[in-house]
C-alpha positions as CSV (number, residue, x, y, z in Angstrom):
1,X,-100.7,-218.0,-132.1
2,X,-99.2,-214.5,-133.5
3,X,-95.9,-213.8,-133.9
4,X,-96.2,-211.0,-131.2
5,X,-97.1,-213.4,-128.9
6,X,-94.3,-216.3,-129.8
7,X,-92.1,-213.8,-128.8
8,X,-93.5,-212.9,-125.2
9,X,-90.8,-214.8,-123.5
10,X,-88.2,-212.3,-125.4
11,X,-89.8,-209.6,-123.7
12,X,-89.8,-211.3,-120.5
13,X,-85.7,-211.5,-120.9
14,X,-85.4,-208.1,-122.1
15,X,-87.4,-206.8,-118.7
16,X,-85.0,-208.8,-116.6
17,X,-81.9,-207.0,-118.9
18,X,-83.0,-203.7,-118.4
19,X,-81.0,-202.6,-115.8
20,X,-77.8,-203.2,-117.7
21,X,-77.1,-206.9,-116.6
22,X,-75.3,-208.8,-118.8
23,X,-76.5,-209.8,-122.4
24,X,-76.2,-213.1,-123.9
25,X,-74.7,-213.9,-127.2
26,X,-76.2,-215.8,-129.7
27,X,-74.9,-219.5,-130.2
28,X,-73.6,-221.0,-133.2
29,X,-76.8,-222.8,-134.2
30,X,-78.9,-219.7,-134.5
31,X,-76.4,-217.5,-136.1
32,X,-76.2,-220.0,-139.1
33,X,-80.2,-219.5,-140.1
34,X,-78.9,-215.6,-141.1
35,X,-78.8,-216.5,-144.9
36,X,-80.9,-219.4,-145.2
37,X,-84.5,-219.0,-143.5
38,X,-83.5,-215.4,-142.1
39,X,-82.2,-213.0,-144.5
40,X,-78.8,-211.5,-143.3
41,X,-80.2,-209.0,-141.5
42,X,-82.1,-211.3,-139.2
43,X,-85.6,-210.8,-140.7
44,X,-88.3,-213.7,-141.5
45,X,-87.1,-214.7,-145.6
46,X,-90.6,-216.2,-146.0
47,X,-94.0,-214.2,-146.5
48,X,-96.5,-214.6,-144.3
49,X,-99.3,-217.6,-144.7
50,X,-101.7,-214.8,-146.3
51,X,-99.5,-213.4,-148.5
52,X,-99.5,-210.1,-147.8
53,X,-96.2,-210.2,-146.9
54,X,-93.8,-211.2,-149.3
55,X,-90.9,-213.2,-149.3
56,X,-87.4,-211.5,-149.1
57,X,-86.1,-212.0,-152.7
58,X,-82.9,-209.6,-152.0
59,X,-82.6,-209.8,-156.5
60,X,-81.2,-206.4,-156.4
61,X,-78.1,-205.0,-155.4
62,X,-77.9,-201.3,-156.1
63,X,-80.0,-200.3,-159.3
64,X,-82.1,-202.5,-161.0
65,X,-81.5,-203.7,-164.3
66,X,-82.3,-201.4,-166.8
67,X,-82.7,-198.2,-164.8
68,X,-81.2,-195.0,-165.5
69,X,-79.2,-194.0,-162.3
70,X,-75.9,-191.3,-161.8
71,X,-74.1,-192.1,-158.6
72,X,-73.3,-189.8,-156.2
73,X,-74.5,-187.0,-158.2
74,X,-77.7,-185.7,-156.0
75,X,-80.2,-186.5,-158.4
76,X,-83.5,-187.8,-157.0
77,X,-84.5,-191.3,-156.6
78,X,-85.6,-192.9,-159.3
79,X,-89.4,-194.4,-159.1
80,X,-89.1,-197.7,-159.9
81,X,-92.7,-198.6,-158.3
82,X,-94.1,-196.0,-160.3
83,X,-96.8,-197.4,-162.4
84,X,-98.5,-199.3,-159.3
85,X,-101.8,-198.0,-157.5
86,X,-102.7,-199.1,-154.2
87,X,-103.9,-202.2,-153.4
88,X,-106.4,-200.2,-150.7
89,X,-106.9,-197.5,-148.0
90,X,-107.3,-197.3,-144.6
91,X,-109.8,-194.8,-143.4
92,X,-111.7,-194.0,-140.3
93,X,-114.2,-195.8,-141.6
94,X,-112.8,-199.2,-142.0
95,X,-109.8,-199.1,-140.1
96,X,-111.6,-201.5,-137.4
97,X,-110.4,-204.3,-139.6
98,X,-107.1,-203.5,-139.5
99,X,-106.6,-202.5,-136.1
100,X,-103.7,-205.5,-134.9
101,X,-102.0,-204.1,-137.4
102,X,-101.9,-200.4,-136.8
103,X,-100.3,-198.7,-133.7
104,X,-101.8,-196.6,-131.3
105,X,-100.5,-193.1,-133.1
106,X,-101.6,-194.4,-136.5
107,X,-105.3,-194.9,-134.8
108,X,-105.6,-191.6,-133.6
109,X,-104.4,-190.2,-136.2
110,X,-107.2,-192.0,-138.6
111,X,-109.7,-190.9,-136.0
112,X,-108.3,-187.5,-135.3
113,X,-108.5,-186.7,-139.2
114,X,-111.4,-188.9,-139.7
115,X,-112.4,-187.2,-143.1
116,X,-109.3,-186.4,-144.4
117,X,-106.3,-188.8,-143.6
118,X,-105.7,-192.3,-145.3
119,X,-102.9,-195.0,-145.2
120,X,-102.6,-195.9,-149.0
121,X,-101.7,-199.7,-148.8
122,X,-99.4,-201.0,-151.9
123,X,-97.9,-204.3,-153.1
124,X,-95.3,-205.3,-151.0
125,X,-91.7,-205.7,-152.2
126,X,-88.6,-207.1,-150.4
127,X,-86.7,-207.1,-153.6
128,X,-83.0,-204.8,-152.2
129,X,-80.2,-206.4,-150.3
130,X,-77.5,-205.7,-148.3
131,X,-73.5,-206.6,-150.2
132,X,-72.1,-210.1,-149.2
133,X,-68.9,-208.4,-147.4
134,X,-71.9,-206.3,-145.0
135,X,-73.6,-209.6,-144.5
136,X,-70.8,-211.3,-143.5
137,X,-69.7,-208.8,-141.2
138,X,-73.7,-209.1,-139.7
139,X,-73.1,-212.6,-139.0
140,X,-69.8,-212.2,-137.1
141,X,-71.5,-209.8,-135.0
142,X,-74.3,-212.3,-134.3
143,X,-72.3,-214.4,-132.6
144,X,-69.8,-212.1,-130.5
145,X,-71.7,-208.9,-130.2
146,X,-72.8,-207.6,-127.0
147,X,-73.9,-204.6,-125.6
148,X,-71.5,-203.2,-122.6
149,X,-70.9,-200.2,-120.2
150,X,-74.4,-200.9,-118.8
151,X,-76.2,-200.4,-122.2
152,X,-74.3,-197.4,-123.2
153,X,-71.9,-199.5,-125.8
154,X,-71.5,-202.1,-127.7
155,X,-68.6,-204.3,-128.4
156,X,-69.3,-205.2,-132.1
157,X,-68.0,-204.3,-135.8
158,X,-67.9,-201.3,-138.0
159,X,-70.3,-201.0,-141.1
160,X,-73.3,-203.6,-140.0
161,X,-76.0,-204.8,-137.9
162,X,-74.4,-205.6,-134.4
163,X,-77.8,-207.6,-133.8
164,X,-79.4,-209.4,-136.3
165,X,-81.2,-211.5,-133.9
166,X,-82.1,-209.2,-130.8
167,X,-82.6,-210.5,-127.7
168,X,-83.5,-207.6,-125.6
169,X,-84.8,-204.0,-126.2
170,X,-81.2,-202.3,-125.3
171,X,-80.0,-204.4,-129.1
172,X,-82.6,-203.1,-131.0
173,X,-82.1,-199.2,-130.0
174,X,-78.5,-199.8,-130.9
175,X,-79.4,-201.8,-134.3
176,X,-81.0,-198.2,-134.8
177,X,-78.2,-196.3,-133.9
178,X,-75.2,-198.2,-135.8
179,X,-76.6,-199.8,-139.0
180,X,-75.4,-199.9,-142.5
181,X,-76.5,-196.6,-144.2
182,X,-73.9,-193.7,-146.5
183,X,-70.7,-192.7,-145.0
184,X,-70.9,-189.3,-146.8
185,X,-73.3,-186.9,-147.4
186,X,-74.4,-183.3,-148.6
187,X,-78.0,-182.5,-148.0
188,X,-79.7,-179.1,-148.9
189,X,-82.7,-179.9,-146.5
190,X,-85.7,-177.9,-146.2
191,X,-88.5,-178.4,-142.5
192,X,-91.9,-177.1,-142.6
193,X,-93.3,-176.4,-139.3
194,X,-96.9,-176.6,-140.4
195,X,-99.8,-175.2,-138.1
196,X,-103.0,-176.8,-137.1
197,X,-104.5,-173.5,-139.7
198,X,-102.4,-174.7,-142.7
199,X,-99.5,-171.7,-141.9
200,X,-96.1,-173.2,-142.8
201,X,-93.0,-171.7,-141.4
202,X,-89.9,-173.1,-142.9
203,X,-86.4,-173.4,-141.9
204,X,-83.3,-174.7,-144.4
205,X,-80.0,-176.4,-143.8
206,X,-77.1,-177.5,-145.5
207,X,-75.6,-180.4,-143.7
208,X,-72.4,-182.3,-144.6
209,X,-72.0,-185.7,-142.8
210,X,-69.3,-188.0,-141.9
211,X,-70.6,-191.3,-140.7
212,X,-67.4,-193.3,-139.5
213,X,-69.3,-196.2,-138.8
214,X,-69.7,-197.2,-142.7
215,X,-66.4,-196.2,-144.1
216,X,-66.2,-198.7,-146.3
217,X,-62.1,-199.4,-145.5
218,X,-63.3,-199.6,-141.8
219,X,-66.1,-202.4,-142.6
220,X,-65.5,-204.9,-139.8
221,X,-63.1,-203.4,-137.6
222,X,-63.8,-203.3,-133.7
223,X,-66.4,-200.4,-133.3
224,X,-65.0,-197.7,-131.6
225,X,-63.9,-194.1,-131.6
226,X,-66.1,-191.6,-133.2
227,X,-69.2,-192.8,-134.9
228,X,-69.9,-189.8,-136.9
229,X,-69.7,-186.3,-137.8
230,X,-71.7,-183.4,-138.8
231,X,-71.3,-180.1,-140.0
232,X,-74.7,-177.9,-140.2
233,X,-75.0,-174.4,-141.6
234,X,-78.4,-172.7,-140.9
235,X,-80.4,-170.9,-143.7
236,X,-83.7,-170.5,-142.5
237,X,-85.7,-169.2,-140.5
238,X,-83.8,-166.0,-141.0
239,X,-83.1,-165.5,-137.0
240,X,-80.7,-168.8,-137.1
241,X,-79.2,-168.1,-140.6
242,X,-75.6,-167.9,-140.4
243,X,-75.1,-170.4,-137.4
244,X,-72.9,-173.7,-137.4
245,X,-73.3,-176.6,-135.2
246,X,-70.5,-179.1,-135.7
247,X,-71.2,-182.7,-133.9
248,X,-69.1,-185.5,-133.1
249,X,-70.6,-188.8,-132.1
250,X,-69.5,-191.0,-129.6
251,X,-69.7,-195.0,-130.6
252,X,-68.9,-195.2,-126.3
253,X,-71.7,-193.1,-124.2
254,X,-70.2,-194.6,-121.4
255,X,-66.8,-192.9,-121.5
256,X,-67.4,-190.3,-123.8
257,X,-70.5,-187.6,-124.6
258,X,-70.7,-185.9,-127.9
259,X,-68.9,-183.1,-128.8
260,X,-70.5,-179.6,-130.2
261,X,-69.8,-176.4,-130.9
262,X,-71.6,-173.6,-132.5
263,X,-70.5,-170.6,-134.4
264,X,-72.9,-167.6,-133.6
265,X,-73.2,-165.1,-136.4
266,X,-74.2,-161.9,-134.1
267,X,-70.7,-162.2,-132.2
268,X,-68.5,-164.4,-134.9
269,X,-67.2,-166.8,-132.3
270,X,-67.3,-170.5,-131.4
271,X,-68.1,-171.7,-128.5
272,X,-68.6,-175.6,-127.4
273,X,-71.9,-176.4,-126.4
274,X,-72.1,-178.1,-122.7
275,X,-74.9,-180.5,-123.9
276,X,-76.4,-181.2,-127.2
277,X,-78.8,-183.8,-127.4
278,X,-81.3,-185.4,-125.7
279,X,-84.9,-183.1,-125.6
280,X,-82.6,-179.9,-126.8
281,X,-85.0,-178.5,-129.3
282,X,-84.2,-179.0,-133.1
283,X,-82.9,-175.5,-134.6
284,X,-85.4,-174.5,-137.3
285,X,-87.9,-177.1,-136.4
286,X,-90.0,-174.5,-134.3
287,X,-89.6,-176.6,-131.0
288,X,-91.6,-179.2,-133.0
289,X,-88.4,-181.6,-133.3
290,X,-86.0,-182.7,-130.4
291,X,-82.4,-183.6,-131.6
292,X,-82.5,-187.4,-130.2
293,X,-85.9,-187.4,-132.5
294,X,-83.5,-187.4,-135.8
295,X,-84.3,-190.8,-137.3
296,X,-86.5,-191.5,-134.5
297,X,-84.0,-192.1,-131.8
298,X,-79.9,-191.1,-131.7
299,X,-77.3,-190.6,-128.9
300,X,-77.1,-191.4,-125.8
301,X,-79.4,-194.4,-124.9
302,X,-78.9,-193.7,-121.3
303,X,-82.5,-192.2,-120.2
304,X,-84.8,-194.9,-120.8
305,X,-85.1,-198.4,-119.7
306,X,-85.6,-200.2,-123.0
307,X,-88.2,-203.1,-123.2
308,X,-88.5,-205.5,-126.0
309,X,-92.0,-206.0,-126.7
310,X,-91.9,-208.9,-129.9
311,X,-91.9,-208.9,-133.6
312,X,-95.9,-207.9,-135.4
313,X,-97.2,-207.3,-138.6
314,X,-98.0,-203.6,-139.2
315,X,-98.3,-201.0,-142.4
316,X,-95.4,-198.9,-142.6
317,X,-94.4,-196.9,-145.3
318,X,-91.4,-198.6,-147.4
319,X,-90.3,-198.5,-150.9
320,X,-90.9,-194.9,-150.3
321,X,-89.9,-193.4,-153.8
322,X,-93.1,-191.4,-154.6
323,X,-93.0,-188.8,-152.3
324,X,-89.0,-187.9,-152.9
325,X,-89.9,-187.1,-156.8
326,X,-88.7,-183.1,-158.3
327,X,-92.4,-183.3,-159.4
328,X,-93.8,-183.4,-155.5
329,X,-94.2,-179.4,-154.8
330,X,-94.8,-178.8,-150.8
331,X,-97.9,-176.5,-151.8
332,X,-99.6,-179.9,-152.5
333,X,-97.4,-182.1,-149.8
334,X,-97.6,-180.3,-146.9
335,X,-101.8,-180.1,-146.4
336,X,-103.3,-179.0,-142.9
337,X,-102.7,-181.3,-140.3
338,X,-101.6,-184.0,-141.9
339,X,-99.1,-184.6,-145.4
340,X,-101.1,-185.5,-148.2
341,X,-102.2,-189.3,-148.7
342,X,-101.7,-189.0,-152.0
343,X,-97.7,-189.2,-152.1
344,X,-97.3,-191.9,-149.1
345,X,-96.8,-195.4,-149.6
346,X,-97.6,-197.9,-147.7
347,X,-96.8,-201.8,-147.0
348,X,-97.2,-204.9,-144.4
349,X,-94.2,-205.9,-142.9
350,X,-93.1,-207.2,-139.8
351,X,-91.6,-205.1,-137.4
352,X,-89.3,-205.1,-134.0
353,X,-91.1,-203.2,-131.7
354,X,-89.0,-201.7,-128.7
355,X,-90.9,-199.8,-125.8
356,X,-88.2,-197.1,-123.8
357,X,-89.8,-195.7,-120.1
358,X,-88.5,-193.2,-118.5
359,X,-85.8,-194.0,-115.6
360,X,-86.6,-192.8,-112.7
361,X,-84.6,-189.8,-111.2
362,X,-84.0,-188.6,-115.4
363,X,-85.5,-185.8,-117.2
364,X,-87.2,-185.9,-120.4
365,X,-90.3,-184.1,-122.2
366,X,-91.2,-187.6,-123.4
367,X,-91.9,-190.6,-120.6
368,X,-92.6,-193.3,-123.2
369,X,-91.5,-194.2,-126.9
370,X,-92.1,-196.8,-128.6
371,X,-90.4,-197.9,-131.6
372,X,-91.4,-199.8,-134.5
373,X,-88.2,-201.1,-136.7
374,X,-88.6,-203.0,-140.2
375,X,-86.9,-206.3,-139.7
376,X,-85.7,-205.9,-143.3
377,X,-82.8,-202.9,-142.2
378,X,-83.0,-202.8,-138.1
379,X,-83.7,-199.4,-138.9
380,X,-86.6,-198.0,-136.9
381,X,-89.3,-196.2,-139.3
382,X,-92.0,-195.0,-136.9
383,X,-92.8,-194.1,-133.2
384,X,-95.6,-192.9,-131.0
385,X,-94.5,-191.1,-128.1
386,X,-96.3,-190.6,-124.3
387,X,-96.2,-186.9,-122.5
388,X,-95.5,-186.8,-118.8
389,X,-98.8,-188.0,-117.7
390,X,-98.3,-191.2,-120.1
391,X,-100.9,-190.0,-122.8
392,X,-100.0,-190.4,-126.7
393,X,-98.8,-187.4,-127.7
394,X,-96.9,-187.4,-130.8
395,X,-97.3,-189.8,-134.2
396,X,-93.7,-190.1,-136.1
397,X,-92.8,-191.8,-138.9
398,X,-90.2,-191.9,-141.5
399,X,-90.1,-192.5,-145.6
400,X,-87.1,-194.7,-146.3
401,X,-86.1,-196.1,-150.0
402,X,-83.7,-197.7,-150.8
403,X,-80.5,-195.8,-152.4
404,X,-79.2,-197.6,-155.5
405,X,-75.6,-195.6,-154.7
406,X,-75.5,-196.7,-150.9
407,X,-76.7,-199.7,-151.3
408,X,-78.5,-199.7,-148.2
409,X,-82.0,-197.4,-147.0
410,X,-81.8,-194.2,-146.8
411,X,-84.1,-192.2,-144.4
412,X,-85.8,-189.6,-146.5
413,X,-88.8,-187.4,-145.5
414,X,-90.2,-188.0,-142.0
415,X,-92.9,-186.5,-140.1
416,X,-93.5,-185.6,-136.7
417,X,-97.5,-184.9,-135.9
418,X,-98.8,-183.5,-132.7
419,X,-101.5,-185.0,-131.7
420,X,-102.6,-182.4,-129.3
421,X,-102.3,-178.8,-131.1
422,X,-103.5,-180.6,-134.6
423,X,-99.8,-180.0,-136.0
424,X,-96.8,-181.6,-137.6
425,X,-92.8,-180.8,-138.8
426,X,-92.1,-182.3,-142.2
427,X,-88.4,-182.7,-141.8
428,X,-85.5,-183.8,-144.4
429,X,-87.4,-182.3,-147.5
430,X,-85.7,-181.8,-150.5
431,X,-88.0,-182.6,-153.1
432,X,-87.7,-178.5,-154.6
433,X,-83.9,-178.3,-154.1
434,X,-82.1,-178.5,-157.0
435,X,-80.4,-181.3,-155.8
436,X,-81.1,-184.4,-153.6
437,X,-78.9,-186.0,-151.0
438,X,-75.3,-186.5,-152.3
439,X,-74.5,-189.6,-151.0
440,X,-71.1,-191.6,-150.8
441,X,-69.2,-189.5,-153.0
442,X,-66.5,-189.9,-150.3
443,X,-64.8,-186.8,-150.4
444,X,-64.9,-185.6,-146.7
445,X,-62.7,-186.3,-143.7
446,X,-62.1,-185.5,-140.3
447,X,-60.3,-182.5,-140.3
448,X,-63.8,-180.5,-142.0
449,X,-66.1,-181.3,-138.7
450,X,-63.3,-178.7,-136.0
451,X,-64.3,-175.3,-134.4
452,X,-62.1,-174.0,-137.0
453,X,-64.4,-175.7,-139.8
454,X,-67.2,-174.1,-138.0
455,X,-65.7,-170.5,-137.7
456,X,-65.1,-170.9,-141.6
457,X,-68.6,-172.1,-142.7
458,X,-70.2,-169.4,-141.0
459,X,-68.3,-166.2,-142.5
């Protein structure tokens, strides 16, 4: 029997859940296998019986022995993985045999760019883990976690997983949402809106982030208040430079809504935006992105009734170092139609998968998502996504690695391909910036994410 289908009863439980009843809480008995044959983070410690999938050895905390590493000083992640080929390749061709273990997007996009587009498979590794204090805080939340205000909050603890051990679809989107991950950051980040001809138009950012969630002097305090902050100065496309958006997240959707305001350039004033969110196009994405696509799913869960469909084995990228190297230049990267094989990596692992429908009554370009979360950081790392009529439209996926300064993952490079128009936004690139992502240097506060900030980033 597969995993996927030892977990069909959990999907029966989450269908009955989805209309915001009540949400059990796990007992005693099954919060204590976090540590022993689950990992802290809930996930399966052993490999699978093939052993493709290793076990979780969690030997490293931050950098490995014996690497070379500068905290919090933007330099780009060191490949530690470097000197390993892959194992094999998925093609058109032979992708027949691996089909249980590929999603529907991943499929079509092996058919749809039958001569061109590979999944480069490598040795597995489950060799980073999480600090004791976070998993202790994980396992607190296993057993009084829940989520409340009909799905739209959770009453859990600052800095970690609030469910290790989902029971329903509504805990993993929220496992996606609130998850250990850097409390500051300062991101130069280029997006390459690249056309089914090979035309790239690009648009640049500088963001500054605030996520409240993982302070670490917060780390297991009730979660609420604000969740995070974000400050975001527009560079490219030269039509947006100059703009500001400043967000504030909500950790409660249910009595609160996140807060925005923009500073336009053309008439120097701020105004606050009414709504932000939701299937609001990205700014210098080219309409490719919508702003609850950022790491696959953020804000308000409110729109979709979430389904929990099991745990599978599938090839996702992970250990995702290659392709965030100075050396990568976006002339070879960003290829027609696709990114280039060449600097993806792939591995088995198990994932959560989580299926959201439309609700009835709501708005949305997309009517389904589904999303497929590495059990190893709750974090989700692809999606395919359904148009109106309920065809697969859109193939997503993101490259995490693990950063030795945060000592969590960190979601680097994603893609978002249109199946349709033979397209795809590279987003989060930073490979040519001078620097990479300054994490957890900890010098930002509140008081920088305010209309005032706004007004004074943008002069």
């Amino acid at each position: 029997m597969s995993e996927l289908m030892k977990t069909a009863p959990l999907a029966l439980a989450a269908g009955l859940l989805a209309a915001g009843l009540a949400h059990a809480k796990v007992p005693a008995s099954e919060a204590e296998r976090l540590g022993k044959d689950l990992t802290c983070s809930g996930a399966i410690k052993a490999g699978n019986k093939e052993g493709t999938i290793p076990e979780f050895t969690g030997k490293w905390l931050g950098a490995p022995p014996g690497v070379a590493f500068q905290p919090h000083s933007g330099k780009h992640p060191v490949d530690i993985y470097a000197n390993e080929k892959p194992l094999f390749q998925i093609t058109a061709d032979n992708m027949g045999q691996y089909l249980d273990k590929l999603s529907p997007g991943q499929q079509s996009m092996l058919k749809k760019y039958a001569k061109t587009y590979r999944i480069p498979v490598y040795q597995g590794h489950r060799d980073f883990r999480y600090t004791d204090e976070v998993c202790a805080v994980t396992k607190k939340n296993a057993l009084d976690a829940e989520v409340a205000e009909n799905g739209l909050s959770i009453k859990g603890r600052l800095g970690a997983l609030n469910f290790p051990i989902p029971k329903n679809g509504l805990e993993l989107i929220w496992n996606n949402l609130l998850n250990t991950r850097e409390y500051t950051a300062y991101v130069t980040r280029d997006s390459a809106n690249v056309l089914s001809n090979g035309t790239i138009n690009y648009g640049r950012t500088e963001s500054t982030d605030l996520d409240r969630y993982n302070v670490p002097d917060l780390l297991g305090k009730p979660a609420e208040g604000p969740m995070a902050y974000n400050l975001t100065k527009y560079l490219l496309p030269e039509r947006d430079r100059g703009g500001v958006t400043v967000a504030v997240e909500p950790t409660n959707f249910g009595d609160e809504k996140r807060l925005t305001w923009a500073y336009d350039p053309g008439t120097r004033r701020v105004r606050q935006v009414p709504e932000f969110g939701f299937d609001q196009p990205m700014t210098g994405t080219g309409g490719r992105m919508t702003i609850d696509s950022d790491r696959l799913f953020n804000g308000s869960p409110e729109r979709y009734n979430w389904k929990l469909v099991g745990r599978k084995e599938m090839f996702i990228p992970a250990n995702a170092y290659k392709i965030h190297q100075p050396s990568v230049k976006y002339a070879s990267l960003l290829t027609p139609e696709h990114p280039n094989p060449d600097y993806l990596r792939y591995e088995l692992r198990r994932v959560w998968v989580t299926e959201g429908t439309l609700k009835e009554g709501y708005r949305h370009l997309f009517s389904k998502r589904v999303m497929f979360l590495d059990e190893d950081t709750g974090q989700a790392v692809a999606t395919d996504i359904y148009d109106s009529r309920g065809e697969l439209w859109q193939h997503a996926f993101i490259n995490y690695y693990y950063a030795f300064d945060v000592k969590a993952w960190y979601s680097g490079t994603s893609f978002y391909h249109d199946l349709n128009a033979g397209s795809y936004l590279a987003y989060n690139l930073f490979q040519e910036r001078e620097k990479g992502p300054v994490l957890n240097k900890g010098d930002v506060n509140e008081s920088m994410f305010t209309p005032a900030a706004a007004r004074s980033a943008g002069k």
